[in-house]
LUMLUMRO-582145 format. One record per atom (N, C-alpha, C, O): residue number from 1; x, y, z. Coordinates in Angstrom, 1 decimal. Example, Ala and Ser with C-alpha at 12.3 -4.5 7.8 and 13.67 -1.06 7.14 Angstrom:
BEGIN
+-----+--------+--------+--------+
: num :     px :     py :     pz :
+-----+--------+--------+--------+
:   1 :   13.2 :   -5.7 :    7.8 :
:   1 :   12.3 :   -4.5 :    7.8 :
:   1 :   13.2 :   -3.3 :    7.8 :
:   1 :   14.2 :   -3.3 :    8.5 :
:   2 :   12.8 :   -2.2 :    7.1 :
:   2 :   13.7 :   -1.1 :    7.1 :
:   2 :   12.9 :    0.0 :    7.9 :
:   2 :   13.4 :    1.1 :    8.0 :
+-----+--------+--------+--------+
This chain:
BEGIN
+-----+--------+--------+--------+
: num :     px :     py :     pz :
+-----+--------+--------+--------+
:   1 :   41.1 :   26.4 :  153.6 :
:   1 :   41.0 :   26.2 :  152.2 :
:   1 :   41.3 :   27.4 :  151.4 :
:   1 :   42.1 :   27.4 :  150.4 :
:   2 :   40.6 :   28.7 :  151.9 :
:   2 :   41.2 :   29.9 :  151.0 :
:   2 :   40.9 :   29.9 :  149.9 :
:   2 :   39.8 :   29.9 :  149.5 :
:   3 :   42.0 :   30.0 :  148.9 :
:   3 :   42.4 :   30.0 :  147.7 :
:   3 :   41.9 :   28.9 :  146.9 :
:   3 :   42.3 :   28.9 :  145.8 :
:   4 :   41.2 :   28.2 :  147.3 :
:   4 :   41.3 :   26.5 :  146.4 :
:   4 :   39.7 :   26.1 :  146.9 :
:   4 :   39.3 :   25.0 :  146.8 :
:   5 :   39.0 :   27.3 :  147.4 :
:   5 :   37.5 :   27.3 :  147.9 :
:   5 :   36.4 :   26.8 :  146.8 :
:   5 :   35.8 :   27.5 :  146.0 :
:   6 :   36.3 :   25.8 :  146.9 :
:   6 :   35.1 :   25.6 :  145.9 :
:   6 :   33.6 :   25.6 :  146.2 :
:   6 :   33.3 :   25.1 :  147.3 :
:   7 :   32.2 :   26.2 :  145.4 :
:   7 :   31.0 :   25.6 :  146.3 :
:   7 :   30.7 :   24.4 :  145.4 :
:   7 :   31.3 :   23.9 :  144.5 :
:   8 :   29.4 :   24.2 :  146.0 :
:   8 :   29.2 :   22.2 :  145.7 :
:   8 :   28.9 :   22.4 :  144.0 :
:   8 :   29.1 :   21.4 :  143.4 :
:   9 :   28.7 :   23.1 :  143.5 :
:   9 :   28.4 :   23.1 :  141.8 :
:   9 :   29.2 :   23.0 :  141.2 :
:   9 :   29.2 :   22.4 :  140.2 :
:  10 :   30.4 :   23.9 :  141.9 :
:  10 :   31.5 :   24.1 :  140.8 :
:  10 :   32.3 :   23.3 :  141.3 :
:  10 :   33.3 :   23.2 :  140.6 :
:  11 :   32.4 :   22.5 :  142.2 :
:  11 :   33.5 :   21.0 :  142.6 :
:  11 :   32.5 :   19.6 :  141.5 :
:  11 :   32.9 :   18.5 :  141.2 :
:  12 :   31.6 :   20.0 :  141.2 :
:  12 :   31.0 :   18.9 :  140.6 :
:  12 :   30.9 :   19.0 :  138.8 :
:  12 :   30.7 :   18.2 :  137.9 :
:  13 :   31.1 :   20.5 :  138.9 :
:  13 :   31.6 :   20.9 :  137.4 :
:  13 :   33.2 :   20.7 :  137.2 :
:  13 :   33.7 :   20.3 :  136.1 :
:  14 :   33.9 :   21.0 :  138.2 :
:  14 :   35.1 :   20.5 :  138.2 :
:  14 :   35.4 :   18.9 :  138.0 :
:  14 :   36.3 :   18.3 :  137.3 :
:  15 :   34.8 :   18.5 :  138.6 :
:  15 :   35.0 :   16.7 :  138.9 :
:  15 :   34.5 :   16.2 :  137.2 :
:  15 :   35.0 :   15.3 :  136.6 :
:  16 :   34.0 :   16.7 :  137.1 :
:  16 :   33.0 :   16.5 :  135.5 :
:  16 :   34.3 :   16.6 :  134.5 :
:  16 :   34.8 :   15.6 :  133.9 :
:  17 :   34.8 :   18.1 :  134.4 :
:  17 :   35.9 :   18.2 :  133.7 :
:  17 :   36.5 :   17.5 :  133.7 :
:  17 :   36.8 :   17.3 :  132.5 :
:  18 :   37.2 :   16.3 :  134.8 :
:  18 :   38.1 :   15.9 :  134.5 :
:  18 :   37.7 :   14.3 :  134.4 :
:  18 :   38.7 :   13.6 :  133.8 :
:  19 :   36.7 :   13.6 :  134.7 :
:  19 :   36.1 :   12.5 :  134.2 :
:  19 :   35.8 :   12.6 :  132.6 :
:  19 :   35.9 :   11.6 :  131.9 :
:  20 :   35.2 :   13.9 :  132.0 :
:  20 :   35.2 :   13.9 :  130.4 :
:  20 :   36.7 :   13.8 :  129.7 :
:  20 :   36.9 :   13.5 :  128.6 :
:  21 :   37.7 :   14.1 :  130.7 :
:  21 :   39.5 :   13.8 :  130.1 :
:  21 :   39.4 :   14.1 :  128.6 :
:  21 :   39.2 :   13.1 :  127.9 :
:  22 :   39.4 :   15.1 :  128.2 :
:  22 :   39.6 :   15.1 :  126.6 :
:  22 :   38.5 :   15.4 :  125.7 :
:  22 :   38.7 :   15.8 :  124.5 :
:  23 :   37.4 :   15.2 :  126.2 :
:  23 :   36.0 :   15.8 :  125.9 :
:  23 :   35.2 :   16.5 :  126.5 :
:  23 :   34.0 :   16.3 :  126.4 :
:  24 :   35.8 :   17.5 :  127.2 :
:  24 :   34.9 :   18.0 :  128.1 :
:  24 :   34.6 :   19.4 :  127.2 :
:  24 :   35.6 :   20.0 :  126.9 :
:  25 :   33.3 :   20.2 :  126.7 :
:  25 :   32.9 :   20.6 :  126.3 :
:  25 :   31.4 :   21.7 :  126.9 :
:  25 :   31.2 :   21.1 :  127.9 :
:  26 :   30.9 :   22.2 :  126.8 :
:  26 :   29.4 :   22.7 :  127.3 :
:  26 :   28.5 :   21.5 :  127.6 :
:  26 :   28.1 :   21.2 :  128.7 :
:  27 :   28.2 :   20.8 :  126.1 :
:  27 :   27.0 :   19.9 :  126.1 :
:  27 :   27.4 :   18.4 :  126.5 :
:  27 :   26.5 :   17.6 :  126.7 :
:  28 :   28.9 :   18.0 :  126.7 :
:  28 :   29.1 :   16.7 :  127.0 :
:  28 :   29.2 :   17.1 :  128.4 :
:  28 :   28.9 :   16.2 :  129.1 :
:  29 :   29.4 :   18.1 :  129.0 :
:  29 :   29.4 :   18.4 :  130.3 :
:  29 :   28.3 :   18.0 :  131.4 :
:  29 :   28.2 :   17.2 :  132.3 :
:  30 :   27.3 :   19.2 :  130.4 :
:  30 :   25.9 :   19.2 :  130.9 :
:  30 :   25.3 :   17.9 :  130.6 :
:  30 :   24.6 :   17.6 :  131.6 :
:  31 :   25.4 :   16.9 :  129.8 :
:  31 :   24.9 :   15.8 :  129.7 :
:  31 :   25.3 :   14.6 :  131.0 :
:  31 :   24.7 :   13.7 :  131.6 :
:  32 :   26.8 :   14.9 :  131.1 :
:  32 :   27.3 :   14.0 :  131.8 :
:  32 :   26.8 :   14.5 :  133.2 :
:  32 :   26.5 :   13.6 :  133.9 :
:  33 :   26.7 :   15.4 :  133.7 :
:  33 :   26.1 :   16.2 :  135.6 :
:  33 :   24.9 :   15.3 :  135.6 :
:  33 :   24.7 :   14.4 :  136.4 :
:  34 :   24.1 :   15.7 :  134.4 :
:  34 :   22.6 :   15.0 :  134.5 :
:  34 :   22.4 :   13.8 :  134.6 :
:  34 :   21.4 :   13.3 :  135.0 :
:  35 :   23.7 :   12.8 :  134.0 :
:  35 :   23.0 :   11.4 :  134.3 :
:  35 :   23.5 :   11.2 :  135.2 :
:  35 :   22.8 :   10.4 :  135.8 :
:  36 :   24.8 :   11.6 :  136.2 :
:  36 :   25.1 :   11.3 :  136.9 :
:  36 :   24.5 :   11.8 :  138.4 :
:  36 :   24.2 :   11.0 :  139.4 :
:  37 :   24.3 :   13.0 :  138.5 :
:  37 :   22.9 :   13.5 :  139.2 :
:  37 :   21.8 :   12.8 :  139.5 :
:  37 :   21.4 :   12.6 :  140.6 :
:  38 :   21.2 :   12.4 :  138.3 :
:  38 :   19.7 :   12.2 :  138.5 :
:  38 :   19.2 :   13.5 :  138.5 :
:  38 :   18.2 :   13.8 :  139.2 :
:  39 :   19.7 :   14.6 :  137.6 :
:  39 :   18.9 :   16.2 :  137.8 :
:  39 :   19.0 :   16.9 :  136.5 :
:  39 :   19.8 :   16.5 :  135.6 :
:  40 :   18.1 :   18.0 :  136.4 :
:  40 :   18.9 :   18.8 :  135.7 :
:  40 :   19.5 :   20.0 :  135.4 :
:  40 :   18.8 :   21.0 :  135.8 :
:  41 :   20.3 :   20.1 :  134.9 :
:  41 :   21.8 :   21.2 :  135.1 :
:  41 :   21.0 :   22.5 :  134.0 :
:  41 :   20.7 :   22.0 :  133.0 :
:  42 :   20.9 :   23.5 :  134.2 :
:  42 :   20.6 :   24.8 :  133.2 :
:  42 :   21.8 :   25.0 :  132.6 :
:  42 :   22.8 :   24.5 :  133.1 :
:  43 :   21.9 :   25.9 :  131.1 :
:  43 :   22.8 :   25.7 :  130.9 :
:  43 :   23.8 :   27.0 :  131.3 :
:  43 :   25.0 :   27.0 :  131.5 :
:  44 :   22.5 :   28.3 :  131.6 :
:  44 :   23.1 :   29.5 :  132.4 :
:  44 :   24.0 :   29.3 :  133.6 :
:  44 :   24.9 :   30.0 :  134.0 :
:  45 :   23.5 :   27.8 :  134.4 :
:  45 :   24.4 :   28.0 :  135.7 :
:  45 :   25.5 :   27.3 :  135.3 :
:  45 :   26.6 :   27.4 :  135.8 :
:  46 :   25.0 :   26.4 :  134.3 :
:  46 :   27.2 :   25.9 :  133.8 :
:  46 :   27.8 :   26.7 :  133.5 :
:  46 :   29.0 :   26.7 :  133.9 :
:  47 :   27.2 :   28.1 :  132.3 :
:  47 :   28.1 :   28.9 :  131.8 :
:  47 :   28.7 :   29.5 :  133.3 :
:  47 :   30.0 :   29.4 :  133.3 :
:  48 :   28.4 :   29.9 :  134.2 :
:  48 :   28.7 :   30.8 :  134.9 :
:  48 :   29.4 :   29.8 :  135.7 :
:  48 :   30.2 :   30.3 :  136.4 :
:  49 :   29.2 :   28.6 :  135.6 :
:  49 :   30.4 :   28.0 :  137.0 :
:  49 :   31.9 :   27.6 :  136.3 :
:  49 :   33.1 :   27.7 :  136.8 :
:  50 :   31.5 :   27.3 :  134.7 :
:  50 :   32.8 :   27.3 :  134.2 :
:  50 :   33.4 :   28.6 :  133.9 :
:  50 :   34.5 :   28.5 :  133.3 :
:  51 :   33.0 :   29.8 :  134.1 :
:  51 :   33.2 :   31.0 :  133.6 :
:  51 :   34.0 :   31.2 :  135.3 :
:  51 :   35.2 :   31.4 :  135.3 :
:  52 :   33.4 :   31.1 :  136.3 :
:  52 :   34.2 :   31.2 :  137.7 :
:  52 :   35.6 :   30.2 :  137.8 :
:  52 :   36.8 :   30.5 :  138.1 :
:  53 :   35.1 :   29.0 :  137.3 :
:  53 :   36.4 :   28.0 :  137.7 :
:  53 :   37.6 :   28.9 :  136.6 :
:  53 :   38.7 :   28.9 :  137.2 :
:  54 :   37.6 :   29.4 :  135.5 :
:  54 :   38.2 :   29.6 :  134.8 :
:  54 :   39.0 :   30.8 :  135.5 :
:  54 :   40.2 :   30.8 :  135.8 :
:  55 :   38.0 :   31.7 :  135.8 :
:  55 :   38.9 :   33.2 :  136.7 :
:  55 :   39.5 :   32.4 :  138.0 :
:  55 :   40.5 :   32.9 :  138.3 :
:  56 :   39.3 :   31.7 :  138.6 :
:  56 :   39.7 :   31.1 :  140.0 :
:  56 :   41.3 :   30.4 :  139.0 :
:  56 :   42.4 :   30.4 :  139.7 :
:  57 :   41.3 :   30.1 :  137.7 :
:  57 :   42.4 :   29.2 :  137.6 :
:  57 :   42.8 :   27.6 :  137.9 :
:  57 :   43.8 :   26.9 :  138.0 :
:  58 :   41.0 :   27.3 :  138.1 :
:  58 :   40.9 :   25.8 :  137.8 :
:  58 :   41.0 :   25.1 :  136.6 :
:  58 :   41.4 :   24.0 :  136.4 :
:  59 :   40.3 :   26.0 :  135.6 :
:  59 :   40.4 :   25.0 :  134.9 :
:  59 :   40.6 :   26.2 :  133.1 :
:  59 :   40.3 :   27.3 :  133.0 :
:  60 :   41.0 :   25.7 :  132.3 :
:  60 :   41.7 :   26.2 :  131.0 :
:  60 :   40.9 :   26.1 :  129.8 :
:  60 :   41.0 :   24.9 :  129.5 :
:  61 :   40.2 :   26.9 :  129.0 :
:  61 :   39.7 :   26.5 :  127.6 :
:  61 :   40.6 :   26.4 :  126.7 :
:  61 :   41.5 :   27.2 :  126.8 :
:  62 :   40.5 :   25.6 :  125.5 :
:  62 :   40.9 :   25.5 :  124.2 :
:  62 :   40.0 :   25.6 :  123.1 :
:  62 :   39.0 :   24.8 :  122.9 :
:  63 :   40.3 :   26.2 :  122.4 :
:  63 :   39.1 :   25.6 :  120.9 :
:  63 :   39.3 :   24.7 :  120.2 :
:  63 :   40.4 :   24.4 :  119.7 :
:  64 :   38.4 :   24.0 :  119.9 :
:  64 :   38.7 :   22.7 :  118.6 :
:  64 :   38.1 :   23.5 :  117.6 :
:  64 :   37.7 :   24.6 :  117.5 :
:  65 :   38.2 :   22.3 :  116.7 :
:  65 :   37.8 :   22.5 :  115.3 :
:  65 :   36.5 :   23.1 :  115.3 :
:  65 :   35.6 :   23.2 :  116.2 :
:  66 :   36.6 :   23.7 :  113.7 :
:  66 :   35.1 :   24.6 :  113.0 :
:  66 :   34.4 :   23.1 :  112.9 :
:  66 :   35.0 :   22.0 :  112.6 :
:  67 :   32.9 :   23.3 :  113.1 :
:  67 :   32.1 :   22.3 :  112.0 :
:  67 :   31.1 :   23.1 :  111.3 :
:  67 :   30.8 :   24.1 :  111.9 :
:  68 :   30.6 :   23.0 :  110.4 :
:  68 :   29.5 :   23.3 :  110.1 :
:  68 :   27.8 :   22.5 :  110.4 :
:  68 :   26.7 :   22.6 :  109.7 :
:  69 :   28.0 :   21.8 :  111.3 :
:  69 :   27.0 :   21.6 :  112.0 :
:  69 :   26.6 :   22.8 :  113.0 :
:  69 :   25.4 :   23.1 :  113.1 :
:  70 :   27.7 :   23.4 :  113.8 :
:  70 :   28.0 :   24.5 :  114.8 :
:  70 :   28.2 :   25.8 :  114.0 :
:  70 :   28.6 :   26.8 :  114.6 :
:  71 :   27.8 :   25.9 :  112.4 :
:  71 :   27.8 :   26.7 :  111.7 :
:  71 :   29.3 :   27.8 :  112.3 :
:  71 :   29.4 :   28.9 :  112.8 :
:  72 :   30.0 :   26.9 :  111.9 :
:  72 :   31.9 :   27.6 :  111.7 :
:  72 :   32.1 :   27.7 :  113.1 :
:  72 :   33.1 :   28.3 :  113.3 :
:  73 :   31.5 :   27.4 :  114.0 :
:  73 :   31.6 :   28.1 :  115.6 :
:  73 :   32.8 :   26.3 :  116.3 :
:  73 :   32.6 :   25.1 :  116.5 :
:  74 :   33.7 :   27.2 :  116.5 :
:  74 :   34.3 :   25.8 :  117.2 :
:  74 :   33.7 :   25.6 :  118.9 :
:  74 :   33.1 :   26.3 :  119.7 :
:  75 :   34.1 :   24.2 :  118.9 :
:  75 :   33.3 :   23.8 :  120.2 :
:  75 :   34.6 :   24.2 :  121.3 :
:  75 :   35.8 :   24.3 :  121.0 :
:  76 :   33.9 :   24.5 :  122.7 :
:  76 :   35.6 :   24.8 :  123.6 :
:  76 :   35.6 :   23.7 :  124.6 :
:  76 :   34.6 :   23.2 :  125.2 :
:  77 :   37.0 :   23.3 :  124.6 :
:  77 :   36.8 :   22.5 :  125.4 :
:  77 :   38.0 :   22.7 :  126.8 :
:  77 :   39.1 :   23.0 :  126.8 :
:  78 :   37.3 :   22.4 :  127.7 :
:  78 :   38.1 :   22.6 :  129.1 :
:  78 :   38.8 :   21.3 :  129.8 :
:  78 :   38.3 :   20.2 :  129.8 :
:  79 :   40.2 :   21.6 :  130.3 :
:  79 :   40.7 :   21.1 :  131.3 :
:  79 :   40.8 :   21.3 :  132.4 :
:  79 :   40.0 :   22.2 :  132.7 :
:  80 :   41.4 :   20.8 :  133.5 :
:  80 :   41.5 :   21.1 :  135.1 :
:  80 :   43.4 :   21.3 :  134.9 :
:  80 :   44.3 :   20.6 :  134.5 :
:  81 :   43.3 :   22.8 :  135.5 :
:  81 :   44.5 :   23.4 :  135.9 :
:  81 :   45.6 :   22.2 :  136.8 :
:  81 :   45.1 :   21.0 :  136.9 :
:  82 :   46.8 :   22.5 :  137.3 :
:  82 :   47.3 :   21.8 :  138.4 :
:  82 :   46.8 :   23.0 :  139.5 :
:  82 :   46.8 :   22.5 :  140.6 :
:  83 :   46.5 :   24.0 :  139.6 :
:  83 :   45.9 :   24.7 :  140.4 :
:  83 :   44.1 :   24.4 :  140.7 :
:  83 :   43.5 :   24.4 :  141.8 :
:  84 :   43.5 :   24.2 :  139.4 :
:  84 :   42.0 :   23.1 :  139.8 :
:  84 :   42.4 :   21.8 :  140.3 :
:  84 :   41.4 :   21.3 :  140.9 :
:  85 :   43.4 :   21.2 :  140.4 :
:  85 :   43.7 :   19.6 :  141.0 :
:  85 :   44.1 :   19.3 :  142.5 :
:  85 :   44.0 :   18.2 :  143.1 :
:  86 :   44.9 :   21.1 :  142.9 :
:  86 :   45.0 :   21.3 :  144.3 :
:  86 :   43.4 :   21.7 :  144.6 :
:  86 :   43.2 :   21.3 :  145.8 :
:  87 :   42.6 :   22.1 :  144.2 :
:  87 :   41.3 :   22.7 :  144.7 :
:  87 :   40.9 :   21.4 :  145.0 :
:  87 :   40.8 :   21.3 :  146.2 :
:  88 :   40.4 :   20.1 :  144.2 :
:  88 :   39.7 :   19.0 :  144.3 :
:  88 :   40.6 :   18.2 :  145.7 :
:  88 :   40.0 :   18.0 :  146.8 :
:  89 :   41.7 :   17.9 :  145.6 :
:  89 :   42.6 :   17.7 :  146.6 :
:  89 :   42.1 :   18.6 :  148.1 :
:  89 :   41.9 :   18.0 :  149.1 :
:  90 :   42.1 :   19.4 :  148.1 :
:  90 :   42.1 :   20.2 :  149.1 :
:  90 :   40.5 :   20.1 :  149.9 :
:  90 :   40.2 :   20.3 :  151.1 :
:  91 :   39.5 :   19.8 :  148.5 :
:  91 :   38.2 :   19.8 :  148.8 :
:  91 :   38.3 :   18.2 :  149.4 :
:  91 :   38.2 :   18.0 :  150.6 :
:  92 :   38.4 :   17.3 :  148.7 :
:  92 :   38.4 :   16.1 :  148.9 :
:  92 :   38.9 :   15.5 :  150.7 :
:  92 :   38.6 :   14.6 :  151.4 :
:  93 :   40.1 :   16.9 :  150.7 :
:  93 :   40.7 :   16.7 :  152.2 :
:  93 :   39.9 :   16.7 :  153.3 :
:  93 :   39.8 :   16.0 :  154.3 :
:  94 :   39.0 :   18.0 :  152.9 :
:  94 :   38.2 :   18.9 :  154.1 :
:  94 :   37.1 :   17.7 :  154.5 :
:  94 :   36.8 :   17.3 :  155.6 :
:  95 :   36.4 :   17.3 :  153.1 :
:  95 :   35.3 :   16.6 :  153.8 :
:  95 :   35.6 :   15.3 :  154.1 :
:  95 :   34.7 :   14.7 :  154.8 :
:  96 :   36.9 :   14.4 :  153.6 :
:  96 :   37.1 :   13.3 :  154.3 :
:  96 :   37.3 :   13.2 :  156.0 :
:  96 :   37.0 :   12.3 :  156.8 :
:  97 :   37.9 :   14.6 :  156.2 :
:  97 :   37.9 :   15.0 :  157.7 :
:  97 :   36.8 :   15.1 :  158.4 :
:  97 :   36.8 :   14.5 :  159.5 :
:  98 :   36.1 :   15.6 :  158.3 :
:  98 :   34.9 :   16.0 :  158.3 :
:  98 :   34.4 :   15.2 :  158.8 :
:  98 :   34.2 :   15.3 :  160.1 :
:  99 :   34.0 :   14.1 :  157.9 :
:  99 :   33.3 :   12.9 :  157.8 :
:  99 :   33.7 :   12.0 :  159.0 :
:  99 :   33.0 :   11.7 :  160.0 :
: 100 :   34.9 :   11.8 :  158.9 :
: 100 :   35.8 :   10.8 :  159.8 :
: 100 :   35.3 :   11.5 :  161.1 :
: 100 :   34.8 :   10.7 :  161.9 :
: 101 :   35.3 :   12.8 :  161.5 :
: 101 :   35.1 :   13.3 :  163.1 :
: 101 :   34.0 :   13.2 :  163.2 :
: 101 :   33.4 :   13.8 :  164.1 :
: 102 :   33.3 :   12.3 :  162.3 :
: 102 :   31.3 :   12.6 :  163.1 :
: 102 :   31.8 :   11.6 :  164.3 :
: 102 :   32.8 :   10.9 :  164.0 :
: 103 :   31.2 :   11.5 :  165.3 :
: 103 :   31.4 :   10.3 :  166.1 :
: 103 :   29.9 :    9.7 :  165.8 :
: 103 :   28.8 :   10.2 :  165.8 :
: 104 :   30.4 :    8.1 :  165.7 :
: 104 :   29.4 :    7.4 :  165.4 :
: 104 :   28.0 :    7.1 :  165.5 :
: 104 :   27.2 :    6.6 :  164.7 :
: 105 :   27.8 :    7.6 :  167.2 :
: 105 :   26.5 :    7.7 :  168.3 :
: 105 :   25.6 :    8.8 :  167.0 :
: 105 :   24.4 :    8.9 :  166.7 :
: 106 :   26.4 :    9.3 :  166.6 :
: 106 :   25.4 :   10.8 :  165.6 :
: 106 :   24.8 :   10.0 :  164.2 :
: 106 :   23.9 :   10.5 :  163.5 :
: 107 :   25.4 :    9.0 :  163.9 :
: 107 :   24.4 :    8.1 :  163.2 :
: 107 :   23.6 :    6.6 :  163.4 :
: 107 :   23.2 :    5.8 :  162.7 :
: 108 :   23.7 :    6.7 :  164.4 :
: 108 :   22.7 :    6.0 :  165.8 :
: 108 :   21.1 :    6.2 :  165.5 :
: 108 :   20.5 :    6.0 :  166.6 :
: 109 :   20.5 :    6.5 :  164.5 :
: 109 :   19.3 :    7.2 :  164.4 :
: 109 :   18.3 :    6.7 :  163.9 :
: 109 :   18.3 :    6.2 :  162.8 :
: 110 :   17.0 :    6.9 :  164.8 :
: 110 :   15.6 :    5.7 :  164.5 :
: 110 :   15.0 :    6.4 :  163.3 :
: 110 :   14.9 :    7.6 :  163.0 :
: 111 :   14.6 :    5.5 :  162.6 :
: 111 :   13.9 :    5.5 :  161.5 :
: 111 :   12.4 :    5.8 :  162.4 :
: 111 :   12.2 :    5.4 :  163.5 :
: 112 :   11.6 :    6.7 :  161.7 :
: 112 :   10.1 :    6.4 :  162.6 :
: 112 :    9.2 :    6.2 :  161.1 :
: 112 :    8.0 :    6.0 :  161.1 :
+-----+--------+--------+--------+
């Protein structure tokens, strides 16, 4: 994997990105992890996983417009690189494999 190494937060902040397609923002982010979780997301550890995906070159900010609701502060909003789309690809590879080599007998397993 190497280069395209994700850990489970930031493949789920990535996956997020690109299911928001066009709205993906701080708070639509964070909103969307949590219902889809069932948990909830701080907003220090999103800042910091979108702040890694970005230096990794997954994924890209833009600014939108001023509001004055955000008092002149534009909202940013992120995409997934083609370099974040090999990462998801590459992640998606490892554990389909993964998965596939459990041999079956290993979920063979009594309930007590």
């Amino acid at each position: 994997m190497g280069k395209y190494q994700l850990g489970e937060f930031e493949e789920v902040v990535l996956l997020t990105v690109g299911v928001l397609y066009g709205n993906a923002y701080g708070v639509s982010i964070k909103k969307e992890m949590e219902a889809r979780l069932d948990r909830k997301v701080s907003v220090g550890a999103l800042q910091s996983a979108l702040k890694r995906l970005e230096d990794k070159g997954h994924i890209v900010a833009k600014y939108g417009e001023t509001t004055t609701e955000r008092r002149g502060r534009p909202k940013r909003y992120f995409s997934i690189t083609s370099h974040g789309k090999k990462a998801i690809e590459e992640t998606r590879a490892v554990r389909n494999k993964l998965y596939g080599d459990i041999p079956k007998v290993a979920f063979d397993v009594k309930i007590v």
